[in-house]
C-alpha positions as CSV (number, residue, x, y, z in Angstrom):
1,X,31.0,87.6,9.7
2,X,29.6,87.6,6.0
3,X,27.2,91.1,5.5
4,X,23.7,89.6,5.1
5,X,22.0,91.2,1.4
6,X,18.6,92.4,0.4
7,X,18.0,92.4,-3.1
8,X,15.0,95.2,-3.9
9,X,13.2,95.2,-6.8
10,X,11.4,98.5,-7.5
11,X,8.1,98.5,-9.7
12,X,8.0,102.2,-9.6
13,X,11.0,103.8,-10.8
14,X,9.3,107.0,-8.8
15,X,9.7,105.1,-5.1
16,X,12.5,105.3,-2.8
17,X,14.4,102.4,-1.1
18,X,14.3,101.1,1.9
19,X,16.4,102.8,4.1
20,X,17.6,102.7,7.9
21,X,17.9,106.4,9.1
22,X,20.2,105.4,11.9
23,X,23.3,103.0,12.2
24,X,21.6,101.1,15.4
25,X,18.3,100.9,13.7
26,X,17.1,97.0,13.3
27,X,14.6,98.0,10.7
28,X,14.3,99.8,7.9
29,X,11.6,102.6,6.9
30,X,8.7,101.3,4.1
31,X,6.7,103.9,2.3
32,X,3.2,104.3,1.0
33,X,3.8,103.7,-3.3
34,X,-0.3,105.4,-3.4
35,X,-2.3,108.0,-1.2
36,X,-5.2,106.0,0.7
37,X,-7.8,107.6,2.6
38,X,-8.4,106.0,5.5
39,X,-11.9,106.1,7.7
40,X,-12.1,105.8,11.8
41,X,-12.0,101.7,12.2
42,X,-10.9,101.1,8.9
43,X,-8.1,98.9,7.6
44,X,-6.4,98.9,3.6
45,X,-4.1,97.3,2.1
46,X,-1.3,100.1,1.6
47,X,1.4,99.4,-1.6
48,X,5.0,99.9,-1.2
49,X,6.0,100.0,-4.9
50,X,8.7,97.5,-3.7
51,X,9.7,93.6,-4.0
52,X,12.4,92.0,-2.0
53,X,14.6,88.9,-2.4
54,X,15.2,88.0,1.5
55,X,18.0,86.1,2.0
56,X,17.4,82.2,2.9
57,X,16.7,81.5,6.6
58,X,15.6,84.5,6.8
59,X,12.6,86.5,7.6
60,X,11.2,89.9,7.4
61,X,8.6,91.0,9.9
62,X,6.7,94.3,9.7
63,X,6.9,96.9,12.8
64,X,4.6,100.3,13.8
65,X,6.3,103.2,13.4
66,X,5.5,105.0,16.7
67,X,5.2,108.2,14.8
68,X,2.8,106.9,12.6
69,X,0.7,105.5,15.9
70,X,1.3,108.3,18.2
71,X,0.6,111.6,15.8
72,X,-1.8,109.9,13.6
73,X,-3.5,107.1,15.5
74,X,-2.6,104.2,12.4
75,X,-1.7,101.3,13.4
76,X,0.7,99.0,11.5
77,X,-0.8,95.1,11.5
78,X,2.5,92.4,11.4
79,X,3.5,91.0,8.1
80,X,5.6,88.0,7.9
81,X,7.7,88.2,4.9
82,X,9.0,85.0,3.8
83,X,12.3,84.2,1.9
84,X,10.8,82.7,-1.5
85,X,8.3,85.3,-1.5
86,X,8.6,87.8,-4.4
87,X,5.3,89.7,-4.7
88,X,5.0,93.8,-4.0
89,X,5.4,94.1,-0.4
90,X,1.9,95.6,1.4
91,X,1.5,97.5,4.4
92,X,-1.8,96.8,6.2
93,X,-3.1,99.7,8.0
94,X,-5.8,100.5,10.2
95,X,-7.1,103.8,11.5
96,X,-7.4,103.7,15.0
97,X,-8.1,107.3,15.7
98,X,-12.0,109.3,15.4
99,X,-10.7,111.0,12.6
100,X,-10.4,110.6,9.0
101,X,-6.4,110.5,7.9
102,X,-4.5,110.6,5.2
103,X,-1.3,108.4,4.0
104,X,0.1,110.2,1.4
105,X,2.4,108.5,-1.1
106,X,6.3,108.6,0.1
107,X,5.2,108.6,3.5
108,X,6.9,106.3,6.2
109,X,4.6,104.3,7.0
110,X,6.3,100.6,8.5
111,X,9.6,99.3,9.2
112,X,10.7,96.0,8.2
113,X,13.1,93.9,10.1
114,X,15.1,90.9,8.9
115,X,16.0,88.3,11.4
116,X,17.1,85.0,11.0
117,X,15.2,81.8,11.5
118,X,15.5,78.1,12.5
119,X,13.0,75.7,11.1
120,X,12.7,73.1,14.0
121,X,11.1,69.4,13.2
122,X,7.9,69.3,14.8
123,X,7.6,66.2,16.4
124,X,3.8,65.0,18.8
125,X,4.0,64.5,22.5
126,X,2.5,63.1,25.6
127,X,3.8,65.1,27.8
128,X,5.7,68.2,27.8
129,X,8.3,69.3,30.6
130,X,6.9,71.4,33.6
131,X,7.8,75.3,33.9
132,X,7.2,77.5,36.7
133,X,4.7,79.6,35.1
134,X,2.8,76.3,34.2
135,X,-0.4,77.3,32.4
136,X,-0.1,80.5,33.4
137,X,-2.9,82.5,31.1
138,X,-2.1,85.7,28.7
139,X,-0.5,88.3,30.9
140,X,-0.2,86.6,33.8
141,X,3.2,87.7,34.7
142,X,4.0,91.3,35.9
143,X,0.4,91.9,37.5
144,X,1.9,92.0,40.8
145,X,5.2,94.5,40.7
146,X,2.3,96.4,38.5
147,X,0.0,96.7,41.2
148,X,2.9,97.2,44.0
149,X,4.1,100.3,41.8
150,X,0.2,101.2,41.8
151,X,0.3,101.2,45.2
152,X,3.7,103.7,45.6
153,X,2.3,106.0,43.3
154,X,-0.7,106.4,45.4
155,X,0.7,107.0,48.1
156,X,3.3,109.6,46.7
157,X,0.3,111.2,45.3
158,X,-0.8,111.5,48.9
């Protein structure tokens, strides 16, 4: 199998490339190319200093980074990174916490995974096969072993 490449272009010779800390890591860390100050409930627009050539049929997505989340309370919003795209890559952040935070430049602040994509012909129906979760809404599966382990807790508890 042919090793997939990402070309990265860096516009600030000062910022550090992309790199996966672990071998079984999927994505790679991101960092903050600026420090940003970030309010309780608000969201930026967070620089990487970095542009990428992704290769064709492929896509990069943008992850959390559960430190981030956990110590800090910022959450990362998903990015969809395209293949012909070749602008800076931004992190959108939002502070989810009561507190003021800081990002400070060179921190790790999102991971990026590349995966590989199909481009399927969409084509208009009538009708469309029947499943055995139908129509099923949002969350509809799992309520029920969730409720039974619910129940077994309690009653350990007791």
């Amino acid at each position: 199998m042919e090793e997939e490449i990402v070309k990265v272009k860096k516009i600030n010779s000062k910022v550090e490339l992309p790199s996966y800390l672990y071998d079984s890591d999927v994505g790679f860390d991101l960092r903050a190319n600026e420090t940003v100050k970030l309010f309780p409930g608000e969201q930026k627009e967070v620089k990487t200093g970095l542009i990428f050539e992704i290769p064709k049929n492929h896509v990069g997505l943008i992850r959390d980074r559960i430190g981030i989340v956990s110590k800090m309370g910022i959450h990362t919003c998903a990015g969809t990174f395209d293949s012909g795209f070749r602008g800076e890559v931004s992190i959108m952040l939002v502070n989810l916490s009561e507190e003021t935070k800081y990002v400070e430049e060179g921190m790790r602040i999102a991971q990026m995974i590349i995966i590989p994509v199909t481009k399927p012909k969409i084509v208009e129906v009538k009708k469309l096969d029947d499943t055995i979760r139908g129509r099923k809404s949002f969350c509809s599966t799992g309520l029920k072993e969730l409720k039974k382990l619910e129940k077994k807790i309690k009653k350990r508890k007791k």
